[in-house]
N, C-alpha and C positions, 0 to 999 in steps of 0.2 A: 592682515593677509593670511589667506589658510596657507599653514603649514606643508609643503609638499612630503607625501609619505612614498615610502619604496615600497610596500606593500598597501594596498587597501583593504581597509579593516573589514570589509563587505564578506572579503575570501576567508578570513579568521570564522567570523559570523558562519557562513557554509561548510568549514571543515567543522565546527562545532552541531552544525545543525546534521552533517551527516552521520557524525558520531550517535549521536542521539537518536535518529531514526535508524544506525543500523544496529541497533540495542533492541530497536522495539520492534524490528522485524524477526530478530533472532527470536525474543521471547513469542512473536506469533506463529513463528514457525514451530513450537514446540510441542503445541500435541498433535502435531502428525507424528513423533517422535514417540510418543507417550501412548498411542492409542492403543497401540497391540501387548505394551506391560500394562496397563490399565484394565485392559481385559482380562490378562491371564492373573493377576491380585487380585482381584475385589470381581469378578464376573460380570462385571458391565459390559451390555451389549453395544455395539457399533454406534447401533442408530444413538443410543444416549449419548455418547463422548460426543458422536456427530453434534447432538442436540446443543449441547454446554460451547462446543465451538461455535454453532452458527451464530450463539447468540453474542459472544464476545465480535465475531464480526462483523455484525447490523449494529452492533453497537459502534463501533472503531468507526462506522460511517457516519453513524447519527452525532458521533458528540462532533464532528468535523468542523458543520457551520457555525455552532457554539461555544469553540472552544476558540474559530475566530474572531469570535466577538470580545471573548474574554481577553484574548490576548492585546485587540485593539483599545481596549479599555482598561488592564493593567499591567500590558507590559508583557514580551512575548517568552521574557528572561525566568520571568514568575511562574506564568502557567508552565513553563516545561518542568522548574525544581517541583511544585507540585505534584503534577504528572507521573513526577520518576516516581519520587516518595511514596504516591497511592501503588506504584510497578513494588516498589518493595515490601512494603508492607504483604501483598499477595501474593509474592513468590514466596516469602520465610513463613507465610502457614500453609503454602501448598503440600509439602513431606506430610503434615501433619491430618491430610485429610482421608475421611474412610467409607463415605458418601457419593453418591452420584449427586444428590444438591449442594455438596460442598462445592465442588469443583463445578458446576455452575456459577454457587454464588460468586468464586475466586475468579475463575478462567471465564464463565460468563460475563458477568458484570462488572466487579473491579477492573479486571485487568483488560476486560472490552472499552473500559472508560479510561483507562491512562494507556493504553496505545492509542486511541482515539484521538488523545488528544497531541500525540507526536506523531502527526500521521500525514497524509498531501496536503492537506489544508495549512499545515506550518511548512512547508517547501514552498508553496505557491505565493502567500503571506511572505517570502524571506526575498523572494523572488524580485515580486512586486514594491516593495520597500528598500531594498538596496541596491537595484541594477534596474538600467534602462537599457542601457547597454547588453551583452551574453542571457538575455531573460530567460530563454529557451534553455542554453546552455545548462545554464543554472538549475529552472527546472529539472531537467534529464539528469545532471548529478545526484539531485536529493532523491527525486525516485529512484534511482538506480540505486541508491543506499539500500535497499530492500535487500537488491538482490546480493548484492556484499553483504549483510548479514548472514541470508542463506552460504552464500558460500563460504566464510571465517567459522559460523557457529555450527554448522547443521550438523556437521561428519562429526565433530568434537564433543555437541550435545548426544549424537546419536553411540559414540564411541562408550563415551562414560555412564549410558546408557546400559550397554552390553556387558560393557564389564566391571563394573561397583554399583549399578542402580539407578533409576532413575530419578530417587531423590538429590543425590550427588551431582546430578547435569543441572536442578533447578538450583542449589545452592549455587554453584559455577555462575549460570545466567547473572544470578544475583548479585553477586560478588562482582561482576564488572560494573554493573548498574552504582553499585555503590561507589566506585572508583570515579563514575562519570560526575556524579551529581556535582561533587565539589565545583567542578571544570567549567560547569555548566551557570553556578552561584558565580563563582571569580570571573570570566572571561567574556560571555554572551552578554551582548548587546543590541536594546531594541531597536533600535534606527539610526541610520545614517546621525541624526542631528545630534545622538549622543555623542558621537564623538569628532562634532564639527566638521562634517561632510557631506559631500552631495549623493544621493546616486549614481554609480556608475554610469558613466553615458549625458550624463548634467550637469550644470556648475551651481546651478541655483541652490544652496542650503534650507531646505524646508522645514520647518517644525512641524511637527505631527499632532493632528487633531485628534485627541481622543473621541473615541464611539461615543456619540449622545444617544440618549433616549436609555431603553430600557434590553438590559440585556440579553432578555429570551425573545423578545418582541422584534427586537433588530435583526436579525437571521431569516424569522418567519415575513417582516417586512420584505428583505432583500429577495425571499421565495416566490413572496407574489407578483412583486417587480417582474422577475425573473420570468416566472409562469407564463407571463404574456406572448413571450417570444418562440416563435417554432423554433428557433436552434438551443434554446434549451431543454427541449424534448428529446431532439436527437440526440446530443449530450448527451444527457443522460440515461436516454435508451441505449445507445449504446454500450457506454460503460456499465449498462445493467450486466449486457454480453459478456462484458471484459470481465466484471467479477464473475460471473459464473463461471468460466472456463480458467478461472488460474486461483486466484490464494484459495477460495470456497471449492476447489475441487482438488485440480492441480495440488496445492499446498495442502490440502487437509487430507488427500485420500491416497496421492500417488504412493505412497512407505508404506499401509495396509496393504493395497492394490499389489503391490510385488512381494508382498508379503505371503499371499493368496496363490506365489508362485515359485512359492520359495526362497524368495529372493533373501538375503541374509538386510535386516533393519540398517546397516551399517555402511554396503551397499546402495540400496537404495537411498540414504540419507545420500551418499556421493552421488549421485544423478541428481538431487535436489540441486548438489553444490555446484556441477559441473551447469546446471541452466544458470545460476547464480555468477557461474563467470562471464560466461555468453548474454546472460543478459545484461551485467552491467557494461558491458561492451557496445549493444545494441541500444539501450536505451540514453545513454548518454549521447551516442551517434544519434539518436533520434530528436534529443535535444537539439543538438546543432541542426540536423535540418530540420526541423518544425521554426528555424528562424528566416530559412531560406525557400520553404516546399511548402505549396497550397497543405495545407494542415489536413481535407479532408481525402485528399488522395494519399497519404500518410494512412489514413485511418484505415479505409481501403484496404491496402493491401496489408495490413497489419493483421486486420479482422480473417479477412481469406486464407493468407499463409498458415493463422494458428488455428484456422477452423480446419482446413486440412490433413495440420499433424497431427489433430486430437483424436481425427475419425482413423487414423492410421492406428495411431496408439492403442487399441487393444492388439493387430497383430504386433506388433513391437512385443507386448508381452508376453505373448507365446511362444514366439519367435529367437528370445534369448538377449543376452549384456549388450550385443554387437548393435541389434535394431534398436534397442529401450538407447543407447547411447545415440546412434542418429537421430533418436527423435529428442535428447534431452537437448541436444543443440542448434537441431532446427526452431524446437518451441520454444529455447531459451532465449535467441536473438530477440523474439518478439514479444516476451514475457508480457509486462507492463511498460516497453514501448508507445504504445496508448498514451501513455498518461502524458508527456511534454506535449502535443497538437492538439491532446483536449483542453490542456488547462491554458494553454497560447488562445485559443479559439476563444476558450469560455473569457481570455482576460481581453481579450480585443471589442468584442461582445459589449461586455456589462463594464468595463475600466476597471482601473489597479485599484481603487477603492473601495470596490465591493466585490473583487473577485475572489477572495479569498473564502469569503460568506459562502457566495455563489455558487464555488467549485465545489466548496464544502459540499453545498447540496446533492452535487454532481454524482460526487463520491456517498453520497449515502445513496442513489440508487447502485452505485456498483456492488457496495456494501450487501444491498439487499440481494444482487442477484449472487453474492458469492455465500451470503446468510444460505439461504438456499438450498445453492448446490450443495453445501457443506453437507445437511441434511437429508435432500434429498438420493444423495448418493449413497449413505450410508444405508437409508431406508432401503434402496432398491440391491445396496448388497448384502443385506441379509435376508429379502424375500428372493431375487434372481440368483443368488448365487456369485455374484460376476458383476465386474463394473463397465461390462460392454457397453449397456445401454447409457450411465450416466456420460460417459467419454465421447460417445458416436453423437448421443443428442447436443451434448456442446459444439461438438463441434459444424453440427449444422447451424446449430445459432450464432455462431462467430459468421458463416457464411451470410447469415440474412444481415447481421452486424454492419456486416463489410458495405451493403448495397444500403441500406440505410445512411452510411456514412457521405454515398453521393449527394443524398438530399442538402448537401450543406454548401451554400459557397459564399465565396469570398468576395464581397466588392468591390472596387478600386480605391475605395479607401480603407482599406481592410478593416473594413468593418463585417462580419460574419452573421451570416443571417440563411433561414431556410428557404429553401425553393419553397414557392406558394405560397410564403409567410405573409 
């Protein structure tokens, strides 16, 4: 007879898994941090930092559906000690770099590949594997771990920033990373059956089927699968929107953008932090109803609200601390709210077996559209002047976002599927 436990080790499992994502949001939130000393040492322009972030972003998307394969194939304990290891290894040669392809290859690629791989795809995966029960809930926590990182690291990256350097904030980063890994080796566990229990919400004890077939081929299988279905278009059109208008802009450009207005780096990092409380408020709330509310009127109003404050947002920054504050907490409730009704939708969809693939996929289009913006805002502030145009065009496309998100409903057996499909 199982053991009755006073705690279930499912909630161990998600405080660990929170930790760990809100590690890896912190280190992506760092060269918004970093882009304005990066400029003023070594003379690199905008557009390049931009360049080195977008690519660590399209990356953090693309290793998403591969790295749940990896995980369902060895173990989800593995790929994270991993993951960290590659995070350290590229922050302790970050001080040392003097290159704009340095910090490509570092902040590009490496560390585009180990945030990548601690990223929605291992919330959804965590999700789907130890609760049947709060699934949503759950979701909403892990995402919202994002924004807890913003708001523990950003002020405190940005502080030790201004006053000993910004090699001094990346050691910082690192030094906690180092702290985690151990926690990560001793504590974290892949599934329920390791330690003789069900999912949440079930009694049935399942043993876990590892991924057959082939490990790169299984993802791009699960893509075509996928492909066939109009609601995974909207999916993931949408969430193209989503990353455009927040980490690929929002997070990579907001601390320049008031920088451009004077705004003190230090500052600005607090407006990061202050959407960072508001949003894990919001999105965790989002959680819970994304178990209770049609998922795509969720989206809806999600997409509209933040398409709204974005087109507000250049007056905010003329305007002064009082409006740039209304709007850090209006766009913070909805930050990545998004993400529990897409990833409920995409798991109702395709099932807990291949949603984590799936979402993966999901999130490499958001991935792409925040690739992007990262980029393309930087481009347009150093030829415009001004981040009016990147800020005002997002947020018309959160508006089309929103009305796209109607094309989606839900059948009487919640099962999720596109109008016209």
């Amino acid at each position: 007879m199982e053991k009755k436990q006073s705690l279930y080790y499912g909630w161990v499992v998600v405080g660990i898994v929170f930790l760990c994502l809100l590690v890896s949001a912190a280190i992506s939130a760092v060269p918004s941090v970093l882009m304005l000393p990066l400029e003023k040492e070594f003379g690199w322009d905008r557009s390049a930092i931009s360049g080195a972030a977008s690519i660590r972003i399209l990356l953090y998307g693309l290793m998403g559906p591969f790295s749940a394969a990896f995980m369902a194939r060895f173990g989800i304990r593995k790929i994270m000690v991993i993951s960290m290891l590659i995070l350290i290894f590229s922050l302790s040669l970050t001080p040392f770099m003097t290159t704009i392809w340095q910090m490509t290859l570092l902040w590009g690629v490496m560390i585009g590949i180990g945030t990548g791989s601690l990223a929605n795809a291992l919330g959804v995966s965590i999700a789907n594997r130890w609760f049947v029960k709060y699934k949503g809930l759950v979701i909403g926590m892990l995402t919202a771990s994002a924004a807890t990182g913003q708001l523990l690291f950003l002020p405190l990256i940005a502080r030790i920033t201004e006053d000993i350097g910004w090699r001094y904030a990346i050691y910082t980063v690192m030094g906690v990373l180092v702290l985690l890994t151990p926690i990560v080796a001793l504590w974290m566990r892949n599934h329920p059956y390791d330690v003789g229990a069900a999912a949440l919400g079930t009694e049935e004890i399942v043993k876990p089927v590892p991924l057959a077939g082939n490990l790169f081929l299984a993802p791009i299988a699960a893509l075509t699968e996928a492909a066939r279905k109009g609601t995974f278009w909207l999916l993931a059109g949408t969430f193209f929107f989503c990353g455009f208008s927040t980490n690929g802009l929002i997070g990579t450009h907001l601390i320049p953008a008031c920088g451009d207005y004077g705004i003190p780096i230090a500052t600005a990092a607090g407006l990061l932090s202050l959407m960072g409380l508001f949003d894990l408020v919001g999105t965790t709330l989002s959680g819970w109803l994304s178990d209770r509310v049609d998922g795509r009127w969720l989206l809806f109003w999600y997409y509209g609200l933040r398409g709204l404050s974005l087109i507000y947002l250049p007056q905010a920054l003329g305007t002064g601390y009082t409006q740039l504050t209304i709007f850090a907490v209006f766009y913070g409730l909805d930050w990545i709210a998004t993400v529990p009704p897409t990833a409920k939708l995409a798991s109702d969809t395709f099932g807990k077996e291949k949603a984590g693939m799936i979402f993966g996929w999901i999130v490499v289009a958001h991935q792409a559209g925040a690739s992007f913006a990262a980029y393309e805002a930087g481009f347009m502030r150093d030829w415009l002047g001004s981040y009016t145009v990147p800020f005002v065009t997002a947020g018309f496309a959160c508006l089309f976002a929103s009305l796209m998100a109607l094309r989606i409903r839900r059948s009487k057996l919640g099962q999720t599927t596109a109008v016209g499909a």
